[in-house]
TIRO-2110 file (N, C-alpha, C; in Angstrom, 1 decimal):
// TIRO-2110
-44.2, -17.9, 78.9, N, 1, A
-44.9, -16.8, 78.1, CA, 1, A
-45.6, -17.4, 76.9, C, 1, A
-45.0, -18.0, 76.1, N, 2, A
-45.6, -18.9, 75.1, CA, 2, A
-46.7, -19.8, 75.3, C, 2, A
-46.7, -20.6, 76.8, N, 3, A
-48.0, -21.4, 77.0, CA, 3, A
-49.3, -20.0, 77.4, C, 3, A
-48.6, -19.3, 77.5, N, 4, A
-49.5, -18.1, 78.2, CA, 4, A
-50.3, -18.0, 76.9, C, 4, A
-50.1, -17.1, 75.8, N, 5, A
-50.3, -17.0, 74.6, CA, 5, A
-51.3, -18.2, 73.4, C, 5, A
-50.6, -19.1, 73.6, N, 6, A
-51.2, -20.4, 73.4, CA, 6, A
-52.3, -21.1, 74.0, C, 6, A
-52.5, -21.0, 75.1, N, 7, A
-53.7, -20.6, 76.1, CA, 7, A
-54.8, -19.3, 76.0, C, 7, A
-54.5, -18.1, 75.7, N, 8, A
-55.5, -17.5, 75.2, CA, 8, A
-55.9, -17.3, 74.1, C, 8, A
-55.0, -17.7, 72.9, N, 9, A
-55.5, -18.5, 71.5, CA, 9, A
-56.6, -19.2, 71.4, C, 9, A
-56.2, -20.3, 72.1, N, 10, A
-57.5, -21.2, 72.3, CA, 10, A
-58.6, -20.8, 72.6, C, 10, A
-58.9, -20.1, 74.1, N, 11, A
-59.5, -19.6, 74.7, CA, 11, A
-60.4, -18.8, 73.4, C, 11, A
-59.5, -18.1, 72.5, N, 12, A
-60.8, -17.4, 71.4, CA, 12, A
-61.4, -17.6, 70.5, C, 12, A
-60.4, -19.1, 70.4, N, 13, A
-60.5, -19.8, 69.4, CA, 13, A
-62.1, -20.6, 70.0, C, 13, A
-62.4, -20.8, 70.7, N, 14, A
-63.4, -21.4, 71.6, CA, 14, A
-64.6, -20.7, 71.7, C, 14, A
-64.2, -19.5, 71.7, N, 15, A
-65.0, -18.3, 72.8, CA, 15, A
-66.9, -18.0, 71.7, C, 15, A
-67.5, -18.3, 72.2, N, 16, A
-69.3, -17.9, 71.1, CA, 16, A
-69.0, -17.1, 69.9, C, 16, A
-69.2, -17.3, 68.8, N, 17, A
-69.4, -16.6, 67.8, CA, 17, A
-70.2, -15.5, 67.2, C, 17, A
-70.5, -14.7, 68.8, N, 18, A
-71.7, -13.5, 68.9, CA, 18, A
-71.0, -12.7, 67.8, C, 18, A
-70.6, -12.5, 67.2, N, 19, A
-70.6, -11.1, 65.9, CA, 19, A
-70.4, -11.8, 65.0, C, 19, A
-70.3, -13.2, 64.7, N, 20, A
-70.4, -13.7, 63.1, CA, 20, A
-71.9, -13.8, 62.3, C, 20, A
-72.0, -13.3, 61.2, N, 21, A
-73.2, -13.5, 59.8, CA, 21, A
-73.3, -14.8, 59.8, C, 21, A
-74.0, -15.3, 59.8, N, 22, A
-74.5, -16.7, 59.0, CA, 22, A
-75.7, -16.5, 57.8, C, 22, A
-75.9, -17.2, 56.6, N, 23, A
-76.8, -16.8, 55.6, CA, 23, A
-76.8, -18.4, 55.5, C, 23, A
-78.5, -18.4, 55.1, N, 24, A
-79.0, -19.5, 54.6, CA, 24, A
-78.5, -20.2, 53.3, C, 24, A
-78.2, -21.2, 53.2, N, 25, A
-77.9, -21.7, 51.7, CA, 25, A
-78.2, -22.9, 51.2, C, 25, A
-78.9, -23.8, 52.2, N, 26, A
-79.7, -24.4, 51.9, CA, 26, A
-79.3, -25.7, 51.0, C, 26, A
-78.0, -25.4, 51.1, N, 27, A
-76.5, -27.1, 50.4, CA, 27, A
-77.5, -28.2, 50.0, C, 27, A
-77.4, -28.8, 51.3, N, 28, A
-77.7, -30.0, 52.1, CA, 28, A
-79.4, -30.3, 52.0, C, 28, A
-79.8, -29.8, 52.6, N, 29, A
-81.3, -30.1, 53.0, CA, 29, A
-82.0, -29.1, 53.1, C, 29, A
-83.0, -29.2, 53.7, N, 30, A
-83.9, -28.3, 54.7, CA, 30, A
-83.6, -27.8, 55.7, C, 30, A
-83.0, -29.1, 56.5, N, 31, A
-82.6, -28.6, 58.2, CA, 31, A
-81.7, -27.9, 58.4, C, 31, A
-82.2, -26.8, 58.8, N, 32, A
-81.8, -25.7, 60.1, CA, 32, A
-80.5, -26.1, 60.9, C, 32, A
-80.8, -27.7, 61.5, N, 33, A
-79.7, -28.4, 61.9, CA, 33, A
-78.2, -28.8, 61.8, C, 33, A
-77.8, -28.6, 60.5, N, 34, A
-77.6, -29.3, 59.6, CA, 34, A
-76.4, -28.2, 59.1, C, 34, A
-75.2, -28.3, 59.7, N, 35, A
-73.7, -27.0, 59.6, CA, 35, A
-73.9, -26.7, 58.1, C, 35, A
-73.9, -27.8, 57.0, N, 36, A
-73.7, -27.1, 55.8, CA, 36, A
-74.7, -27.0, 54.6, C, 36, A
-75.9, -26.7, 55.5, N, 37, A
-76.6, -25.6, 54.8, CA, 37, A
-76.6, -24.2, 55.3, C, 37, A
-75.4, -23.9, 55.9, N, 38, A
-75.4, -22.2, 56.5, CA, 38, A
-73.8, -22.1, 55.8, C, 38, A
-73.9, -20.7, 55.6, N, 39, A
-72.5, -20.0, 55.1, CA, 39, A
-71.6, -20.0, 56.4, C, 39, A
-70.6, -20.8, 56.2, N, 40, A
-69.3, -21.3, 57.2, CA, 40, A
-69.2, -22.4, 57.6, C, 40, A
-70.5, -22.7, 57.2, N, 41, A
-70.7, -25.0, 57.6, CA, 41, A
-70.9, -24.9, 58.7, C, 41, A
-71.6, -24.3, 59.7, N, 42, A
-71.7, -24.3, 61.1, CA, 42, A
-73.9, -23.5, 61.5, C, 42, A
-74.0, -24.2, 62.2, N, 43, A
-75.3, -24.1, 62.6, CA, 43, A
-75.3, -22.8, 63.7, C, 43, A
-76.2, -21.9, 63.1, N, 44, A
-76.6, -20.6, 64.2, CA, 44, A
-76.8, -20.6, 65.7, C, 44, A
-76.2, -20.1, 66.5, N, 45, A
-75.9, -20.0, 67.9, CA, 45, A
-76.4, -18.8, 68.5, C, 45, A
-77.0, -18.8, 69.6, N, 46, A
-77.3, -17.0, 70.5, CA, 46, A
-76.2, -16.3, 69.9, C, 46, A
-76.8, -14.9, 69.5, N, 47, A
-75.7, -14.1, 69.4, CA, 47, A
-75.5, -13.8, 67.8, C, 47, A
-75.6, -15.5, 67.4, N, 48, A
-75.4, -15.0, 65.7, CA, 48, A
-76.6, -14.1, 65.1, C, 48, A
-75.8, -13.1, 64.2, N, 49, A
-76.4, -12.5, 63.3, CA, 49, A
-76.9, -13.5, 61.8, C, 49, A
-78.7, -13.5, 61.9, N, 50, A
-78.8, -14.4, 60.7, CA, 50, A
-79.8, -14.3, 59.7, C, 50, A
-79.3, -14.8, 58.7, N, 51, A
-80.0, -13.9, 57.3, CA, 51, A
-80.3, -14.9, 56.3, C, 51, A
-82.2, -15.1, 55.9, N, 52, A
-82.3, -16.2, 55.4, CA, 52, A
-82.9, -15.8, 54.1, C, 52, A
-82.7, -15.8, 52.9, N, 53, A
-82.5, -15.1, 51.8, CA, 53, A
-83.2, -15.5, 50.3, C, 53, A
-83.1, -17.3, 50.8, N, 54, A
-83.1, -17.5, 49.9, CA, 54, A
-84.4, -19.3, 50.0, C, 54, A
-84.7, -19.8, 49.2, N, 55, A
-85.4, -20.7, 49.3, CA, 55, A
-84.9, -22.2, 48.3, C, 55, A
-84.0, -21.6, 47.8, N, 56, A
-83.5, -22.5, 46.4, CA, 56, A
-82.1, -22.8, 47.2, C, 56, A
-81.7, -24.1, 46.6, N, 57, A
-82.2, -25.4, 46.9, CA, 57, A
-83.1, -26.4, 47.5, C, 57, A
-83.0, -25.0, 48.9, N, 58, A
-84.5, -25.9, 50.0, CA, 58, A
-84.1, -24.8, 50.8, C, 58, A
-85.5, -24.6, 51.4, N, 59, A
-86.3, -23.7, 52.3, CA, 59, A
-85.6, -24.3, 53.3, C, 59, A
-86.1, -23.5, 54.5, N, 60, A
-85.5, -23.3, 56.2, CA, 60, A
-86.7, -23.8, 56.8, C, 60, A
-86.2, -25.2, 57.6, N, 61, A
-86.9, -25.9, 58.1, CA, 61, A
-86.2, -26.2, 59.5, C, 61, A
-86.6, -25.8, 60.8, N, 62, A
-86.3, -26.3, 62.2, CA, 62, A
-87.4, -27.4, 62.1, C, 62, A
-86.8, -28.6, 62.8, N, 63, A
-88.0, -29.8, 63.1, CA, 63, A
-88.2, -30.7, 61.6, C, 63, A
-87.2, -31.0, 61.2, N, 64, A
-87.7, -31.4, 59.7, CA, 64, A
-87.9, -32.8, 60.0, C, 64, A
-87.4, -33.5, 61.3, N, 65, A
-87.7, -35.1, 61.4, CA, 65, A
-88.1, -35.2, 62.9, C, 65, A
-88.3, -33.7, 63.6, N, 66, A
-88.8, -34.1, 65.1, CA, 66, A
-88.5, -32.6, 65.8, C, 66, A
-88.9, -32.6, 67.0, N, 67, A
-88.8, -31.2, 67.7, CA, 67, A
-87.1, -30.9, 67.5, C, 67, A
-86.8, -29.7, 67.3, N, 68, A
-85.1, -29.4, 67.6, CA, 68, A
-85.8, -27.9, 68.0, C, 68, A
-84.4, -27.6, 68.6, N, 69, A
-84.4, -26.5, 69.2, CA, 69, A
-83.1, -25.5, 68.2, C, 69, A
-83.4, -24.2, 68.2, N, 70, A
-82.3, -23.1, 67.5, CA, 70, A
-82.6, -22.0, 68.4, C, 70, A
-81.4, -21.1, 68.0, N, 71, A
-81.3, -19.9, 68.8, CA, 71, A
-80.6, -19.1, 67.6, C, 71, A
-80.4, -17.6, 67.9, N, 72, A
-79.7, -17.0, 67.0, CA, 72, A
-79.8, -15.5, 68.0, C, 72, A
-79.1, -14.3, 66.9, N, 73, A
-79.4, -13.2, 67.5, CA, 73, A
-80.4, -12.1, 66.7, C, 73, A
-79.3, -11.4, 65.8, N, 74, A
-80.3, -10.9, 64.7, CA, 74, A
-81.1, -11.7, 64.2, C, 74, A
-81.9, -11.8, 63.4, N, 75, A
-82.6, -12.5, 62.3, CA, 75, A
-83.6, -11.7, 61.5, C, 75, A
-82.9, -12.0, 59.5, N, 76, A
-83.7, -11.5, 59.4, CA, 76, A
-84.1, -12.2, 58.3, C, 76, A
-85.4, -12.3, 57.5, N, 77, A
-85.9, -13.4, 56.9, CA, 77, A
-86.2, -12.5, 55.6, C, 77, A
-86.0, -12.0, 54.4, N, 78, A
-86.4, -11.9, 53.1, CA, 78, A
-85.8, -10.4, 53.6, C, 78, A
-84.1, -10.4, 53.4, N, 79, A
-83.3, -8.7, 53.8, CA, 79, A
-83.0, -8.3, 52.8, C, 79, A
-82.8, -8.7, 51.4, N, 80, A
-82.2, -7.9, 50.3, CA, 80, A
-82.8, -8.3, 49.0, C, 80, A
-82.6, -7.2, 48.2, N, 81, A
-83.6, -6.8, 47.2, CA, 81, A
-84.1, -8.0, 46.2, C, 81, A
-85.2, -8.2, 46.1, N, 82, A
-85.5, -9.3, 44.9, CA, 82, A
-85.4, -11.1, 45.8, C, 82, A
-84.9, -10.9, 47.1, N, 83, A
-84.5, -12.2, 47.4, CA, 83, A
-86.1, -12.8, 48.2, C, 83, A
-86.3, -14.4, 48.3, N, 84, A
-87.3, -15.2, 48.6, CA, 84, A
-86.6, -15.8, 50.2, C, 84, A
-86.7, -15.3, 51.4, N, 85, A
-86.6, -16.4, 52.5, CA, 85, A
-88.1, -16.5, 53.1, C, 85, A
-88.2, -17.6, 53.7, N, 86, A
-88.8, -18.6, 54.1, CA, 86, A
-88.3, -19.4, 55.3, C, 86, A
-89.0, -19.4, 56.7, N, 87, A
-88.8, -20.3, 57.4, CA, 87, A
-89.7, -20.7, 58.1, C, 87, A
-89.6, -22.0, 58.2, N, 88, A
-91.0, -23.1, 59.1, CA, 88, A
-90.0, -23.5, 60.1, C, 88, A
-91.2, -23.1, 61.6, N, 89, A
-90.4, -23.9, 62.9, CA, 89, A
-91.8, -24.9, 63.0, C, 89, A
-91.6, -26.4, 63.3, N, 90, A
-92.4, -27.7, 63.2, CA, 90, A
-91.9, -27.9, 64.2, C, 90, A
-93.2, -29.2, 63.8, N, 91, A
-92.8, -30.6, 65.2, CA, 91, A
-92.5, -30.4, 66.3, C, 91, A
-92.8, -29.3, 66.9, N, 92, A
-92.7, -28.7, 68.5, CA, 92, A
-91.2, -28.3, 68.9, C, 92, A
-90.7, -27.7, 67.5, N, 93, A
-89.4, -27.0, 67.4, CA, 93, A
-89.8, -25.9, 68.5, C, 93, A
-88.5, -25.3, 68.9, N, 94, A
-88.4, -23.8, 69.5, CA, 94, A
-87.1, -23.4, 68.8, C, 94, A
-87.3, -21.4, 68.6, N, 95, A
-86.3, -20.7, 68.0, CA, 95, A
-86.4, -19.8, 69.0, C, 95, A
-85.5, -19.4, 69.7, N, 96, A
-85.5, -18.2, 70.6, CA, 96, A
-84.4, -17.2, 69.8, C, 96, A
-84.7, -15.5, 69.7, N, 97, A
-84.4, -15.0, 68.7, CA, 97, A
-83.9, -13.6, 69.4, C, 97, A
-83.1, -13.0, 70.3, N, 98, A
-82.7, -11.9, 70.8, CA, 98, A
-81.6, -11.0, 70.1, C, 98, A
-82.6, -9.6, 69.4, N, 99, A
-81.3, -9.2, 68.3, CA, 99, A
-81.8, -7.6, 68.0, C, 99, A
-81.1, -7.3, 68.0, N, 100, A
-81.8, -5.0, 68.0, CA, 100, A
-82.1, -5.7, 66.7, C, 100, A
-81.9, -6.6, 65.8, N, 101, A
-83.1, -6.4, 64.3, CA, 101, A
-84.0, -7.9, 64.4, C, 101, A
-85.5, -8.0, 64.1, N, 102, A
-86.0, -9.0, 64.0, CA, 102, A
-86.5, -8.8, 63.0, C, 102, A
-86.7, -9.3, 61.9, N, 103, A
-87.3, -8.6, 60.7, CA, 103, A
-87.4, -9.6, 59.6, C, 103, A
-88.8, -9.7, 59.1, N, 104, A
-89.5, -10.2, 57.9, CA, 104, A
-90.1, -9.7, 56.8, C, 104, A
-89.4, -9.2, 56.0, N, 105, A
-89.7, -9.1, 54.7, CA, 105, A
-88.5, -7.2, 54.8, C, 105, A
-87.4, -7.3, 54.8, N, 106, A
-86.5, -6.1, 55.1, CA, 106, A
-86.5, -4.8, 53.7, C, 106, A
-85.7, -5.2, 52.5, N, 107, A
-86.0, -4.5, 51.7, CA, 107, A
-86.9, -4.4, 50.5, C, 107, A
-86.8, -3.4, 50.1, N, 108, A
-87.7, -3.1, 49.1, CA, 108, A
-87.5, -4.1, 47.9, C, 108, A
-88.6, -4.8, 47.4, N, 109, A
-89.0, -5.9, 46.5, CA, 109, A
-88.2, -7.0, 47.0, C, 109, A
-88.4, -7.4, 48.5, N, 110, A
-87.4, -8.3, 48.9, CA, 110, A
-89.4, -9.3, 49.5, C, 110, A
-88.8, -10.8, 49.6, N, 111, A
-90.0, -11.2, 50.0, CA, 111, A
-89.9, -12.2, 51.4, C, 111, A
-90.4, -12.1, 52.7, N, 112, A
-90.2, -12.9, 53.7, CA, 112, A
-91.1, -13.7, 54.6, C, 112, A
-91.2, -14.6, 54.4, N, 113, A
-92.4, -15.6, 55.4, CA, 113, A
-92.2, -16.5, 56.3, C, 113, A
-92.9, -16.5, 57.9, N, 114, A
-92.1, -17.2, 58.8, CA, 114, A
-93.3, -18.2, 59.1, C, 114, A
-93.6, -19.4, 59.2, N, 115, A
-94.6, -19.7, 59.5, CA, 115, A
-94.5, -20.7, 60.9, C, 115, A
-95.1, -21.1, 61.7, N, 116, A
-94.4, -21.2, 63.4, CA, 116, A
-95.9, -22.1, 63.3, C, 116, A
-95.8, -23.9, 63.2, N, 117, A
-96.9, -24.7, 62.8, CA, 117, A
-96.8, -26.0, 63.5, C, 117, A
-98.0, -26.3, 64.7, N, 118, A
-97.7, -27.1, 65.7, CA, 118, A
-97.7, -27.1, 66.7, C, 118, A
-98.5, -28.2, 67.5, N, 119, A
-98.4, -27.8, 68.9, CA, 119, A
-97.3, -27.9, 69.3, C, 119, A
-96.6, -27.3, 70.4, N, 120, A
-95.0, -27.1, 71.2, CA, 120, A
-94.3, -26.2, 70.0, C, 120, A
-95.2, -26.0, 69.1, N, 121, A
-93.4, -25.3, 68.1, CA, 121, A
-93.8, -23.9, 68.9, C, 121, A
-92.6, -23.1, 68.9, N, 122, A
-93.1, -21.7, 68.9, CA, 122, A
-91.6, -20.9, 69.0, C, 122, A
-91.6, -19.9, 68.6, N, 123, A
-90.6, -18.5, 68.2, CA, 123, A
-90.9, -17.6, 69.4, C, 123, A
-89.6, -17.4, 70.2, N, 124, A
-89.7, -16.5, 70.9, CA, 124, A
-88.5, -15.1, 70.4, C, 124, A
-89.2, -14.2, 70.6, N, 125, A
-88.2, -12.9, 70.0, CA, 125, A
-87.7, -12.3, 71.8, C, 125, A
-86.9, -11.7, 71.6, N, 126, A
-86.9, -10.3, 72.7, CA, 126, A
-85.8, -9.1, 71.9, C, 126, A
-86.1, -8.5, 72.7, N, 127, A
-84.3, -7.4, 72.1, CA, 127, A
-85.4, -6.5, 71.2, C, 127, A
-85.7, -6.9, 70.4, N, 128, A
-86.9, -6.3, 69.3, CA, 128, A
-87.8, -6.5, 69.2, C, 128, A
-88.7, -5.4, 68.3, N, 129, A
-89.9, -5.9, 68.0, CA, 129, A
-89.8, -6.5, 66.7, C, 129, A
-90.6, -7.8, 66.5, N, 130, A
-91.1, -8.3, 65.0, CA, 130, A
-91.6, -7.4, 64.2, C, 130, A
-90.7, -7.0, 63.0, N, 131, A
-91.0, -6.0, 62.2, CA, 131, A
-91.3, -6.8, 61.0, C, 131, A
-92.8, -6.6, 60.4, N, 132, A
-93.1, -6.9, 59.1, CA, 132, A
-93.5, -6.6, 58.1, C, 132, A
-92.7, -6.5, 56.9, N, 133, A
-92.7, -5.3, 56.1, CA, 133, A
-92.5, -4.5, 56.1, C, 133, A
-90.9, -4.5, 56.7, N, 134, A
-89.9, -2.6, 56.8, CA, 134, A
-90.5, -2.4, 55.1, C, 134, A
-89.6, -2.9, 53.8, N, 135, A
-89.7, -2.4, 52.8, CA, 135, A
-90.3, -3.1, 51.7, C, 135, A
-89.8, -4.2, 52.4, N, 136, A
-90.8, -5.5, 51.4, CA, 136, A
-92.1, -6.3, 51.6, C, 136, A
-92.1, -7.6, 51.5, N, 137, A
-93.3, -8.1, 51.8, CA, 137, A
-93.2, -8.9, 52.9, C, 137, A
-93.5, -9.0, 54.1, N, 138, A
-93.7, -10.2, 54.9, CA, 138, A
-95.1, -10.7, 55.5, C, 138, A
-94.6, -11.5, 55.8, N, 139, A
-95.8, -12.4, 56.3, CA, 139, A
-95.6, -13.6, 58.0, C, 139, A
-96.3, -13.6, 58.5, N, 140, A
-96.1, -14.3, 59.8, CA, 140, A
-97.4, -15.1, 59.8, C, 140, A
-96.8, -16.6, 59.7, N, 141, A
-98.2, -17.3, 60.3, CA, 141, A
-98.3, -18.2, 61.4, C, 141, A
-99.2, -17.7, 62.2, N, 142, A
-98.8, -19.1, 63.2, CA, 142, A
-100.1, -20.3, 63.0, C, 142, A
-99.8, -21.3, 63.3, N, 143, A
-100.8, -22.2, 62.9, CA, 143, A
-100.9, -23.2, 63.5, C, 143, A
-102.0, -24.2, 64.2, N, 144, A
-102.0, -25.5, 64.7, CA, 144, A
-101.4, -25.8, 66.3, C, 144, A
-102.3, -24.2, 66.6, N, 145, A
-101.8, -24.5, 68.3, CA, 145, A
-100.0, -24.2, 68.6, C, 145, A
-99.4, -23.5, 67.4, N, 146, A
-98.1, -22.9, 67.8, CA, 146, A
-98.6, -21.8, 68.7, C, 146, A
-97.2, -21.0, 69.1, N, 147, A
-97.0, -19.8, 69.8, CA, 147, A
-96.3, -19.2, 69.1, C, 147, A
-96.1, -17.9, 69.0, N, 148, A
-94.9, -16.7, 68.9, CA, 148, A
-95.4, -16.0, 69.8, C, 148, A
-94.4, -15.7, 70.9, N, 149, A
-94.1, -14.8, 71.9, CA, 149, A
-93.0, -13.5, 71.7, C, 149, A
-93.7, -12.8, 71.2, N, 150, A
-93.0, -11.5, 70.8, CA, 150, A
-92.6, -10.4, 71.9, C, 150, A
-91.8, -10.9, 73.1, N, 151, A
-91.8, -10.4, 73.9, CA, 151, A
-91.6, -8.2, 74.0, C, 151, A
-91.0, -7.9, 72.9, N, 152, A
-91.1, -6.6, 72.5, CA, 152, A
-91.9, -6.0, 71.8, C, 152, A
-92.8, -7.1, 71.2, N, 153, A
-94.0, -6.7, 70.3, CA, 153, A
-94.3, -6.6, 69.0, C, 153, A
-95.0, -6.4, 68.1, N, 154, A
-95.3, -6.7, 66.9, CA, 154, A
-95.2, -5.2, 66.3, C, 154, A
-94.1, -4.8, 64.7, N, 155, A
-94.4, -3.7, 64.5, CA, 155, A
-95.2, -4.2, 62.9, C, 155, A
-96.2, -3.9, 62.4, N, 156, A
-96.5, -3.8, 61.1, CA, 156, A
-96.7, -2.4, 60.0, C, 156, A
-95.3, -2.5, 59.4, N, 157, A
-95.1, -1.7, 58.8, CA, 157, A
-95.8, -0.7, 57.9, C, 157, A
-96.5, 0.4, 57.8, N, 158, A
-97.8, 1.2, 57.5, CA, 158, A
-97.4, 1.8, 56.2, C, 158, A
-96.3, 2.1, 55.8, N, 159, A
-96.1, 2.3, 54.1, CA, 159, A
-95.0, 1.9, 53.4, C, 159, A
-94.6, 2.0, 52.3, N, 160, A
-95.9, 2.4, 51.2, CA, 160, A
-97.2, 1.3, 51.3, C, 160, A
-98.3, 1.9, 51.3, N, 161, A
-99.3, 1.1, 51.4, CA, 161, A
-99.3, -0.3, 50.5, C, 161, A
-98.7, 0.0, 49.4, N, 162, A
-98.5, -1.3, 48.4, CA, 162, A
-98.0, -2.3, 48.5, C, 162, A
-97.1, -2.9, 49.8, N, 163, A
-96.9, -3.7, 49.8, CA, 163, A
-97.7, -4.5, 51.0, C, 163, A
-97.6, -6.0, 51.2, N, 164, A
-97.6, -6.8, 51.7, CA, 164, A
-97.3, -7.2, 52.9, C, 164, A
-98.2, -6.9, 54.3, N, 165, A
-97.8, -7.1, 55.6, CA, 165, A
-98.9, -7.9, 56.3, C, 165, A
-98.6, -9.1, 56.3, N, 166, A
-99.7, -9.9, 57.3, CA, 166, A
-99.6, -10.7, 58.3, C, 166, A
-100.5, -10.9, 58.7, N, 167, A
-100.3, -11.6, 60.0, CA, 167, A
-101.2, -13.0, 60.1, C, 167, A
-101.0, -14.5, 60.1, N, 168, A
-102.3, -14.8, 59.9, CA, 168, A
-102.5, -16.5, 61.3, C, 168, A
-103.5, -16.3, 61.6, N, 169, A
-103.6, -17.8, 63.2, CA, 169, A
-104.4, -18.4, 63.0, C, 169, A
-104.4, -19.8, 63.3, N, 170, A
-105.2, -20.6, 62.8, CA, 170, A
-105.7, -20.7, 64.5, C, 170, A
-105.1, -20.2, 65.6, N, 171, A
-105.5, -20.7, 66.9, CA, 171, A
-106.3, -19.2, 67.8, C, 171, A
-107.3, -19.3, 68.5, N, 172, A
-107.9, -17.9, 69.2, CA, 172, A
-107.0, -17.5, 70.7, C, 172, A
-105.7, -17.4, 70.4, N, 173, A
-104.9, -16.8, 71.7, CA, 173, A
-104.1, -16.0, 71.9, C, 173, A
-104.0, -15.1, 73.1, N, 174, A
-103.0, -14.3, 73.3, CA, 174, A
-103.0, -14.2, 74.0, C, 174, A
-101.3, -14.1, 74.3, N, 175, A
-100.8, -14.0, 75.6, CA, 175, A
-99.8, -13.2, 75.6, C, 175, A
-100.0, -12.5, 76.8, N, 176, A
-99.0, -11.5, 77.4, CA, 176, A
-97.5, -12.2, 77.5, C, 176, A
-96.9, -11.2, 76.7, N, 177, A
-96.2, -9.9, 76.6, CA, 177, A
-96.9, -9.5, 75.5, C, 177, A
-97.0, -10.2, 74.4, N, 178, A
-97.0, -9.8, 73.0, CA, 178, A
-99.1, -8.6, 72.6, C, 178, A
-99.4, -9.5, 73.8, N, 179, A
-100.8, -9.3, 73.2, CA, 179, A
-101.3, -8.7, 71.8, C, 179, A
-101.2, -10.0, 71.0, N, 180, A
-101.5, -10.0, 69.9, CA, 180, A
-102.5, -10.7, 69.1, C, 180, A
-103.2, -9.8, 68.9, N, 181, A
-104.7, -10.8, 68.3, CA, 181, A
-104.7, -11.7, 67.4, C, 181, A
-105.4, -12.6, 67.1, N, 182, A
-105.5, -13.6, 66.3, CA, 182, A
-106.5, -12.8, 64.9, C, 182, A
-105.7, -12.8, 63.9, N, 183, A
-106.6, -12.4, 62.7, CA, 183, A
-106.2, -13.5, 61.1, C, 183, A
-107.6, -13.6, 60.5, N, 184, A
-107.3, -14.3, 59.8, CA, 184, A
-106.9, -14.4, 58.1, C, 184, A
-106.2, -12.7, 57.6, N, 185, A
-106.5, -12.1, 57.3, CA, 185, A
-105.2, -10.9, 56.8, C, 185, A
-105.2, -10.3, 55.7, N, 186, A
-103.8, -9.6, 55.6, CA, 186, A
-104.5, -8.3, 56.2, C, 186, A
-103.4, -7.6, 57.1, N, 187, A
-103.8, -6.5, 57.8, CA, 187, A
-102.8, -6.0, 57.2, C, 187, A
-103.2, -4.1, 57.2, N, 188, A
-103.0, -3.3, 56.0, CA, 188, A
-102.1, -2.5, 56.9, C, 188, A
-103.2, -1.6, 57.5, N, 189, A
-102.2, -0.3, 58.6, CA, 189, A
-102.2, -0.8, 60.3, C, 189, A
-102.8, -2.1, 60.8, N, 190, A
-102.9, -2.0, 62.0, CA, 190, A
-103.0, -3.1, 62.3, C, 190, A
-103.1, -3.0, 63.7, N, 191, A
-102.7, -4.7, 64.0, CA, 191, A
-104.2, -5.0, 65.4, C, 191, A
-104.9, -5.8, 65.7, N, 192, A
-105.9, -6.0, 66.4, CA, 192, A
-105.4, -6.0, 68.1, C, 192, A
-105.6, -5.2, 69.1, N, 193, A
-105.4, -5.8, 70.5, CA, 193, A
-106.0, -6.1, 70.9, C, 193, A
-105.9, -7.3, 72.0, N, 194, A
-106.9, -8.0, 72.2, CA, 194, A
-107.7, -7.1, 74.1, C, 194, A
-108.7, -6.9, 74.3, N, 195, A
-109.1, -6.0, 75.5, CA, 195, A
-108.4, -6.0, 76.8, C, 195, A
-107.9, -7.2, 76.7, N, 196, A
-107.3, -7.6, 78.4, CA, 196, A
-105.6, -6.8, 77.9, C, 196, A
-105.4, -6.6, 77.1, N, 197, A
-104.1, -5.8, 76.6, CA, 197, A
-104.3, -4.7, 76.4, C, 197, A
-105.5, -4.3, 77.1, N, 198, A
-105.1, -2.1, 77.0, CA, 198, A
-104.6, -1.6, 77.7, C, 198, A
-103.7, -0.7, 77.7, N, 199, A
-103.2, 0.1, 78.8, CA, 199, A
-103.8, 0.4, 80.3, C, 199, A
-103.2, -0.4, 81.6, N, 200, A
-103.6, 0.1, 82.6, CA, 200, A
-103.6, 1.0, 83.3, C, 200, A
END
């Protein structure tokens, strides 16, 4: 009975860390990679809920010395009041991101920017749509022949009109799921679709 017990200890002790928080903190370095720059010394996994908040010591960098790969679940990039996150996926990094929240720039006077720069890098979402500017400011850039595949779609937040929601590509493409146009440019209330993406 005791090996029994001791055996499913382990087992949970083991088992994915789908309902743990991780928050950016940025200890160590830049990299994303890197267990103790995240709250618990441990690097984000599918499933984790994750919250990048902050820019001080050093910004959130996937790819800081070559392609790496990340995953998480929630994610949300600039979630609470007055705070600066920031993340760059490089060097033909991939983040795959499945989470009921996706979200850049969350609360009010909160500030969030994700910029996805390079050929092979690219951010894939599902579960949600990319929300930018629920209350604060965000910003999405892709740049240099990246991708973001927003498989649920792009939402850009319509008020209060005063804040800050953009979207900005340095590349002329879109592609299905997301069909999302390339603009170069802070969009206010709306977002561009591209013709081959109208309703059939």
């Amino acid at each position: 009975m005791q090996l029994a017990s001791a055996a499913a200890a382990a087992l949970i002790a083991l088992s994915p860390r789908s309902a743990s928080a991780q928050s950016w903190t940025g200890t160590t370095s830049s990299d994303w990679t890197v267990g103790s720059n995240w709250s618990g010394g441990a690097v984000p996994i599918a499933g984790n809920l994750v919250n990048i908040n902050t820019t001080s010591p050093n910004p959130t960098i996937l790819g800081v010395g070559g392609a790496a790969a990340g995953a998480t679940g929630r994610l949300t990039v600039g979630n609470t009041t007055g705070s600066f996150g920031n993340l760059t996926i490089q060097n033909g990094s991939t983040l795959t991101t499945s989470g009921a929240t996706i979200a850049i720039g969350v609360a009010g006077g909160s500030n969030g920017t994700v910029t996805v720069s390079g050929a092979g890098s690219q951010w894939t979402t599902s579960g949600a749509q990319i929300e930018i500017g629920a209350s604060g400011n965000g910003t999405l850039n892709i740049q240099n022949g990246a991708r973001v595949v927003a498989q649920a779609g792009v939402l850009l937040e319509a008020s209060p009109p005063a804040r800050a929601r953009s979207i900005s590509t340095a590349a002329a493409r879109s592609r299905r799921p997301s069909c999302l146009a390339p603009v170069g440019e802070e969009l206010a209330r709306s977002i561009s679709i591209m013709p081959s993406c109208a309703p059939e």
